[in-house]
Structures are given as structure tokens and as C-alpha cells.
N, C-alpha and C positions, 0 to 999 in steps of 0.2 A: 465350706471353703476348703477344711486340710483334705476332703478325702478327695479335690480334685488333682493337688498335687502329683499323685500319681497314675490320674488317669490322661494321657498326653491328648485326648480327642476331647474333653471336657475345657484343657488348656487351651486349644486353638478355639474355642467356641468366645470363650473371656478377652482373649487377645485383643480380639474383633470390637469388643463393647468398650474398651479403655481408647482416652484419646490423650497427648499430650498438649498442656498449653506452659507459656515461659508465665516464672515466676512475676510477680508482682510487689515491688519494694517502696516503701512510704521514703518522699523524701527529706534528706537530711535535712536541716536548720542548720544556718552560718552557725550559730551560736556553740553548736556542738564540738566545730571544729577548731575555735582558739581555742587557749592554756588560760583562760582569762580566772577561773579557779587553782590555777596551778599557785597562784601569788599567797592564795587565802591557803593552801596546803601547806607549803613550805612556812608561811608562818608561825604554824601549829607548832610543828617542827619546832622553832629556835628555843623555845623553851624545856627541851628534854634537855636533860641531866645522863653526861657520858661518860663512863670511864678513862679519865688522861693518864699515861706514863712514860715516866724518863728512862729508857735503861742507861746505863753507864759505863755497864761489861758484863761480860759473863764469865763462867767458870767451869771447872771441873772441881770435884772433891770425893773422895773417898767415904766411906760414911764413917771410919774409925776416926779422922781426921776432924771431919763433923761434930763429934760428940766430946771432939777437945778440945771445943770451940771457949774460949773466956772473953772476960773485958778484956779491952785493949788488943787482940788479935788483931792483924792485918789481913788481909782478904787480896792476893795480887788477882787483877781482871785480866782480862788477854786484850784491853784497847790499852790503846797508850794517852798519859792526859792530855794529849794534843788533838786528837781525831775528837769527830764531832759525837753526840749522842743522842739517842735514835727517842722520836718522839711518836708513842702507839697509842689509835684513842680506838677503843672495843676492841683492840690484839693486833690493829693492823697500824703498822704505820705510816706515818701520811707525813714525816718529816723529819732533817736534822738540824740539829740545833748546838750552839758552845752555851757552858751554864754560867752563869754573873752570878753577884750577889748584889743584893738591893736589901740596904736597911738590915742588916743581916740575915738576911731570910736570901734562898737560892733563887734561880731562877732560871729558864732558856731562854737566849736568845736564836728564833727562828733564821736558818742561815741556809737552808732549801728546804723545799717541797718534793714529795714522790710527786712523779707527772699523773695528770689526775686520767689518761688513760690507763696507767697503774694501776691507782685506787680502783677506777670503778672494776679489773679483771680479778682484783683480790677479791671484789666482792660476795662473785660466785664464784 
């Protein structure tokens, strides 16, 4: 077969003997095209274990400043106590929130959502 490749008179000879016919496809099953497994997926799902965090503010430092660091130092942020604080679960965040206390232990209280066509463009 390769050494007809380059002979063009051997090509029209093959040409001749090939015929085309349309493809032939098995068909689908309803079954295939609900989500009726999508419920038992997402199930799986609620039991993963994900990294949650508060941030509060951020900073700048110098690293001399850094290694001056003692107890009792204060740390000024650039939010102010009033503005909300950003709540990031795997690095992205999905919300903000003002922190309470409960039993003396902290806490957020959720006070918006990023709009989850956000979320899912953060995702890729």
C-alpha cells in the first residue's frame, strides 16, 4: 500500500474500488440523559473535609520590623473594625461576614455571598 502513494496511476486504480456509506449509531437510552446519578455524586461530596478562613486584614512589614516582633505587639491592618471580613474555603472566597462571639469563642456571622457566577469563574 505505501509504495502506491506515490504512484498517481496506481491511486486512481483504489479510488475506483472504495465506496462511501453514512455512519451507523446505536441509540441512546432515556436513562442516559437525566442527572438521576448526579444526587448520589454530590452526596459523596458533603462529607469532604475543607479548608475554611477568616481573614481580618492584611499588612505590610518590613522584615527588620518582623523579627521585633514580642508579646503584646499590636499589628495595625489596613480594614477598619467596621468593614466586613472575607470568608475563603480552598483560597477562594465565597463570602463576607461581621465576627460575634458565642460562649466566648469567635465566630462569623454570614452577611453576603460572592454571586456563585463568580465562584464558579474563580474556579478555572
Amino acid at each position: 500500500m505505501s509504495e502506491n502513494i506515490n504512484n498517481p496511476d496506481a491511486m486512481e486504480n483504489q479510488e475506483d474500488s472504495f465506496t462511501a456509506s453514512l455512519a451507523q449509531f446505536d441509540e441512546f437510552d432515556d436513562s442516559t440523559r437525566t442527572l438521576g446519578g448526579a444526587d448520589e455524586k454530590l452526596n459523596l461530596l458533603k462529607d469532604l473535609q475543607m479548608n475554611v478562613y477568616i481573614e481580618l486584614g492584611r499588612t505590610q512589614m518590613q522584615i527588620k520590623d518582623i523579627l521585633e516582633l514580642e508579646r503584646g505587639y499590636v499589628i495595625e491592618l489596613e480594614k477598619l473594625a467596621s468593614e466586613p471580613v472575607d470568608v475563603f474555603v480552598n483560597n477562594k472566597k465565597i463570602a463576607e461576614g461581621e465576627v460575634v462571639v458565642i460562649d466566648k469563642h469567635f465566630g462569623i456571622r454570614i452577611t453576603s455571598l460572592v454571586d456563585p457566577a463568580q465562584r464558579i469563574k474563580d474556579i478555572y
